[in-house]
C-alpha positions in Angstrom: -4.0 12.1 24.8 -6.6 13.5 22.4 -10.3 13.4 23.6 -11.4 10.9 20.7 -8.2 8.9 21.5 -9.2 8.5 24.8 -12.3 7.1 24.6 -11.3 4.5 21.8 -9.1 3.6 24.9 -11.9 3.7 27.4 -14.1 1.6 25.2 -11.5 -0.8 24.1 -10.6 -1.2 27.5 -14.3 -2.1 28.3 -14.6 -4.9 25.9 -11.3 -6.4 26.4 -11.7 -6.6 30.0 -15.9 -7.1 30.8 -16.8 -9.2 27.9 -19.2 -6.3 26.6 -21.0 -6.7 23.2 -21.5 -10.0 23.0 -20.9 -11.9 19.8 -20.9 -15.2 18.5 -18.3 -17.7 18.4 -17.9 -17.0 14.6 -17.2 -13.5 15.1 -15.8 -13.2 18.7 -12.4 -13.2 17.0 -13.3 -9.7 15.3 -14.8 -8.4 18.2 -11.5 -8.7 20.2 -10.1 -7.7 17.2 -11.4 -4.4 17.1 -11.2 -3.6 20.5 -7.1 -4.5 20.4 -7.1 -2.0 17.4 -8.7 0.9 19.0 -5.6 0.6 22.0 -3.3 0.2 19.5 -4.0 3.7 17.8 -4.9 5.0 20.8 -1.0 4.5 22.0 0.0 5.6 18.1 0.6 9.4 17.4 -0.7 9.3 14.6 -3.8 7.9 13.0 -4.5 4.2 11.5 -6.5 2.1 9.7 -7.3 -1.5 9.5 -9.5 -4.2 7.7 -9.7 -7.9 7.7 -11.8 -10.7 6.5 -12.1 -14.4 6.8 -12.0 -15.4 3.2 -13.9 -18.8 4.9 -17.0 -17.6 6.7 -16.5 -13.5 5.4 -16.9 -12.5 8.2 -14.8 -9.2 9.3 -13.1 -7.1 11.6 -12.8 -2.7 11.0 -11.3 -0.1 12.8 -11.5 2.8 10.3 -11.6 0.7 7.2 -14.2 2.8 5.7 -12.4 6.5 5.2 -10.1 7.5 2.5 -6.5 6.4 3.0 -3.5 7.2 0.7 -2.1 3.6 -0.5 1.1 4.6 -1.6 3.3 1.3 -3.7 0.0 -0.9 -2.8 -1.4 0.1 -6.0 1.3 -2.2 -7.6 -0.8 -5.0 -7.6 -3.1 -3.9 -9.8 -0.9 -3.0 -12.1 0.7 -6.4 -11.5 -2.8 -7.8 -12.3 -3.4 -5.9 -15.4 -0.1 -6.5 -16.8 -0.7 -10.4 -16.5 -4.5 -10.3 -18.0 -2.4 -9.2 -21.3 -0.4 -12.1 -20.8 -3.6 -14.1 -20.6 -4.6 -12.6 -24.0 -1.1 -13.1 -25.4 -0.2 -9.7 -26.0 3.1 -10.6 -24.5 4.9 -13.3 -22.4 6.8 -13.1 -19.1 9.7 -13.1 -20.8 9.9 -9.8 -23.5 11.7 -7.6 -23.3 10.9 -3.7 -22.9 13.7 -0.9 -22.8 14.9 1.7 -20.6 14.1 5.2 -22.0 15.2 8.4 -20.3 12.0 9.2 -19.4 11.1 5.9 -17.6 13.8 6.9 -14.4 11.7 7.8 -11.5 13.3 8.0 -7.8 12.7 4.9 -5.7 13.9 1.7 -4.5 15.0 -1.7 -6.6 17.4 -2.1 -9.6 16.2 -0.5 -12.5 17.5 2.8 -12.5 20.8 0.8 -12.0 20.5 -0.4 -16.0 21.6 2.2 -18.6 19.1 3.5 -21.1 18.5 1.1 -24.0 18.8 -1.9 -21.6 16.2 -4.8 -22.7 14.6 -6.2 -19.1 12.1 -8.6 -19.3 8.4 -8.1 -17.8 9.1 -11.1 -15.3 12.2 -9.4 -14.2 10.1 -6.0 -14.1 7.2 -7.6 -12.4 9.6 -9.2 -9.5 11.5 -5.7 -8.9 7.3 -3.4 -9.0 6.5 -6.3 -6.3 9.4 -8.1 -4.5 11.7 -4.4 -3.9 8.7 -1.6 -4.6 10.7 -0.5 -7.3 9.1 2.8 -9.2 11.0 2.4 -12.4 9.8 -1.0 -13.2 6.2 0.3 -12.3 6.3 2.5 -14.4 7.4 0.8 -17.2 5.4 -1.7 -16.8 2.6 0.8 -16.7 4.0 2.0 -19.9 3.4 -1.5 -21.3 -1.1 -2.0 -20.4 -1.6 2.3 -20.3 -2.6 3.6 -17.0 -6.4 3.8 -18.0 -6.2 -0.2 -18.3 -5.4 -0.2 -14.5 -8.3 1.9 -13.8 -11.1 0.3 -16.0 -9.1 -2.6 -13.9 -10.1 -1.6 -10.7 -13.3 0.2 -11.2 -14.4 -3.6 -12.9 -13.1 -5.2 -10.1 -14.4 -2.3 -7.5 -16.4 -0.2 -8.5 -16.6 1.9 -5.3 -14.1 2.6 -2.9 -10.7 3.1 -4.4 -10.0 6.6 -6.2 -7.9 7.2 -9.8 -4.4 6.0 -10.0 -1.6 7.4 -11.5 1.9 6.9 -12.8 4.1 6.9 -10.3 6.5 9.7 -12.0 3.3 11.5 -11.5 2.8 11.0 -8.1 6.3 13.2 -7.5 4.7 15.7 -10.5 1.6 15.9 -8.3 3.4 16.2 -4.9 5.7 19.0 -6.0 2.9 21.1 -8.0 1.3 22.0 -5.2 3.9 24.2 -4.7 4.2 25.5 -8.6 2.4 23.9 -11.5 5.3 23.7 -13.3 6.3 20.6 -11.7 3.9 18.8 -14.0 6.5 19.2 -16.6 9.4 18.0 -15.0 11.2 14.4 -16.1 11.5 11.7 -13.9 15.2 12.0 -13.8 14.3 15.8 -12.2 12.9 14.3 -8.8 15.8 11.6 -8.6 17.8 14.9 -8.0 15.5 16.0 -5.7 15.5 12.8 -4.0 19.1 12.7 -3.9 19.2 16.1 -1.8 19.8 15.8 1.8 17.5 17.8 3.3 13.7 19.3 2.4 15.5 23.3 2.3 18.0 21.9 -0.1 15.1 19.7 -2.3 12.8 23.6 -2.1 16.4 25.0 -3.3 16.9 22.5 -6.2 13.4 22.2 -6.9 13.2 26.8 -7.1 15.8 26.7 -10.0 14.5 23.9 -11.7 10.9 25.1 -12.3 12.1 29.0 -12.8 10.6 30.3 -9.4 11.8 32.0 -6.4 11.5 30.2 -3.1 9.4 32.7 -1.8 6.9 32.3 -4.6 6.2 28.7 -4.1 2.3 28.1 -3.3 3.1 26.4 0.0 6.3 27.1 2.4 7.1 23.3 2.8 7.4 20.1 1.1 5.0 18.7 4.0 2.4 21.5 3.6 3.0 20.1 -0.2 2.1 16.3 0.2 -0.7 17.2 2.5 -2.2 18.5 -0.2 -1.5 15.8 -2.8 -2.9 13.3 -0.1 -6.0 15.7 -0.1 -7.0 15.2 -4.1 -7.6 11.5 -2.9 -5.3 10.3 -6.2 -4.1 6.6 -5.2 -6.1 6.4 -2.4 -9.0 4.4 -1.5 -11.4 2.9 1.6 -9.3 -0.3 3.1 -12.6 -2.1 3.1 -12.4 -1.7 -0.7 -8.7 -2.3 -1.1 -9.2 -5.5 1.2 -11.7 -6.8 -1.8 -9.6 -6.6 -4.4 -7.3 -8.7 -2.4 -9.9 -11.0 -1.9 -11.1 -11.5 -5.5 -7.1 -12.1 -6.2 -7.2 -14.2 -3.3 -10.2 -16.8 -4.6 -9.0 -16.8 -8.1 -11.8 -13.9 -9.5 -9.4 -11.6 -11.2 -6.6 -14.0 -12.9 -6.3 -17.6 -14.1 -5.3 -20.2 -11.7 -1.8 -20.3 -13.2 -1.5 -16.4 -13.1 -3.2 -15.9 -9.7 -0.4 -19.1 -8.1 2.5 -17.0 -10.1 1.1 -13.3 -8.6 0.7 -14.6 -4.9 4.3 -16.4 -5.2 5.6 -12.9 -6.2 4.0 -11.7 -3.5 5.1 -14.0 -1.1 8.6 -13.1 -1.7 8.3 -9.0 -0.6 11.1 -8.2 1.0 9.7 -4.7 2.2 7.9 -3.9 5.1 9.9 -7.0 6.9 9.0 -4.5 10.1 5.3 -4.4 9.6 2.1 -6.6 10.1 4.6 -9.9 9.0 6.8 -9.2 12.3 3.5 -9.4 14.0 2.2 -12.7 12.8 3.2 -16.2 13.7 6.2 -17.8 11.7 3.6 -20.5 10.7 2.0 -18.6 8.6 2.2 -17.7 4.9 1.6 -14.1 4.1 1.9 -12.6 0.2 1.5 -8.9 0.8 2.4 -5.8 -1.0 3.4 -2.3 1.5 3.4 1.6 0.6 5.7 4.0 2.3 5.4 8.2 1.2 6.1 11.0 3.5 3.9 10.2 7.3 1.9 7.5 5.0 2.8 3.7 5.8 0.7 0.7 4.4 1.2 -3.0 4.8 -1.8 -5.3 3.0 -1.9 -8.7 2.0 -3.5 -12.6 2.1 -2.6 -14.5 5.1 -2.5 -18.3 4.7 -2.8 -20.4 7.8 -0.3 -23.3 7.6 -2.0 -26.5 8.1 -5.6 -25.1 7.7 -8.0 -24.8 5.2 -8.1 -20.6 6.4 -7.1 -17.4 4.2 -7.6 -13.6 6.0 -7.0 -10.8 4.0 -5.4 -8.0 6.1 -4.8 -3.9 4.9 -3.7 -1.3 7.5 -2.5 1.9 7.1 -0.9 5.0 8.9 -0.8 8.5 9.0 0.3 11.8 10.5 3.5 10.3 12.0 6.4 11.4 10.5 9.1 8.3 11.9 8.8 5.5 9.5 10.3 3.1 12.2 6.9 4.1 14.7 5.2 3.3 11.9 6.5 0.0 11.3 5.9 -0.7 14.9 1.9 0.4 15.3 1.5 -1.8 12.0 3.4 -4.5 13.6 1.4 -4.3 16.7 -1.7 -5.5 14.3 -0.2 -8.4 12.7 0.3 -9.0 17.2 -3.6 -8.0 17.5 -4.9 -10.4 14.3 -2.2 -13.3 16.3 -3.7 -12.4 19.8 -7.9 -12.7 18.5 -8.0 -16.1 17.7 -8.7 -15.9 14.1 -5.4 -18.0 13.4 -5.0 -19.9 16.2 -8.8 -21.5 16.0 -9.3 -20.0 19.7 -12.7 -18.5 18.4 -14.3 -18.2 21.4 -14.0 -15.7 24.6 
């Protein structure tokens, strides 16, 4: 176990077991909180990250919140929340239509890609498959639709520290793969759905050598890991959790949207069917929980609102993971915190020691 690992352990094991640091009924829940998140990493391989809040008394709970972690699909929602201000303003309505180009196609998950180019799909359509499936294509579109500097005047109004530039999500691959020749900033989007499509990370370096004119040998870094290492590093769609947790908290209490658009963004949200492995699996079936998750190469995120059924409670929740390459382990240590969050008291009202 690694020195620092071990005495997280040490010290969560001291609060968990001798009642040490005292705290108040209102925030004993965190305090447990905290100490359950330091054994969790502690027994992770990797590294993780965790905020939450009680939207009701604000008070919160951090185990790393405050360094740089790379958000992967969770910058969908702001996206989400700048295409529906142009909604607000009329620029548009859920229902128009925007079509496929060529140079939309993006690797990823959801249906898009499945519709030929010229296909008319309308932004509530687009919206559902950015949110529900974490489909790139759609984001990207739909980032087509508001311009990618509208997301980040977006988020810099809404946070002004905390969470760094984001970018298309075609140019998250470009970004990736020029670390290992610049030419990759050129490439189409239907390029890295090739490269996607390879089955192994030789075969992708293969591909990827003939399709930017440059012998294997002459790439700036030997792998594709050594290549997202450093993308992660120019902190591009990353951000502090403590910031990414108030941006869901200003959705959360109706700040960003109107009260129609805010109900019809949560719904959305609601209905994720990603990450059904992650903090979700973790929480009580009671519970409501409209949440957004990222997933890139040894980077997993889950982050949402929960709602406790039958209270008057709302928790916002981000945690993320890095430096293990099994997405399944992953899934696990963020599961384990939706178990820590259950196990504190915050939902079940057990707010004292």
């Amino acid at each position: 176990m690694r020195p620092l690992k071990l005495v997280a352990t040490l010290l969560a094991v001291l609060v968990l077991t001798t009642g040490w640091a005292r705290a108040s009924p209102a925030s004993a829940w965190a305090e447990r909180l905290e100490a359950e998140l330091a054994w969790v990493e502690a027994k992770f391989p990797g590294e993780m990250g965790v905020y939450v809040r009680d939207l009701g008394t604000g008070t919160s709970a951090s185990h790393r919140a405050q360094e740089n972690w790379y958000l992967a699909s969770m910058i969908k929602v702001p996206v989400a929340i700048a295409v529906l201000r142009g909604i607000e303003r009329g620029d548009y309505t859920l229902e128009t239509p925007l079509t496929v180009r060529a140079s939309d196609y993006v690797d990823g998950a959801g249906q898009t890609n499945w519709h030929a180019i010229g296909s008319r799909l309308s932004i509530s359509y687009l919206l559902d498959q950015m949110i529900i499936h974490s489909d790139n294509t759609a984001s990207d579109m739909l980032i087509g639709l508001v311009g990618i500097s509208e997301v980040n005047a977006l988020v810099q109004s809404l946070v002004p520290q905390g969470l760094g530039p984001i970018t298309s999500l075609v140019d998250v691959r470009r970004h990736a793969y020029s670390q290992l020749a610049p030419a990759a900033m050129q490439l189409p989007g239907l390029d890295f759905l090739l490269l996607r499509n390879q089955r192994t990370d030789a075969e992708r370096l293969a591909v990827f050598s003939r399709l930017v004119g440059t012998p294997i040998e002459r790439l700036h870094l030997p792998t594709l890991r050594d290549a997202y290492d450093a993308y992660y590093a120019t902190e591009l769609n990353s951000g502090r959790l403590d910031a990414y947790g108030e941006l869901l908290a200003l959705l959360a209490e109706g700040k960003t949207l109107a009260p129609a658009s805010t109900a019809y963004l949560l719904d959305v949200l609601e209905r994720v069917e990603t990450g059904t492995r992650r903090i979700k699996a973790g929480l009580p079936a009671s519970v409501r929980f409209a949440h957004k998750t990222g997933t890139q190469r040894a980077r997993v995120c889950d982050a949402g609102v929960i709602t406790v059924a039958g209270a008057d409670r709302r928790i916002v929740v981000v945690a993320c993971v890095r430096g293990e390459p099994s997405v399944a382990r992953s899934e696990r240590a963020l599961e384990a915190v939706g178990e820590a969050i259950s196990k504190s008291g915050l939902i079940s009202d057990e707010n004292t020691p």
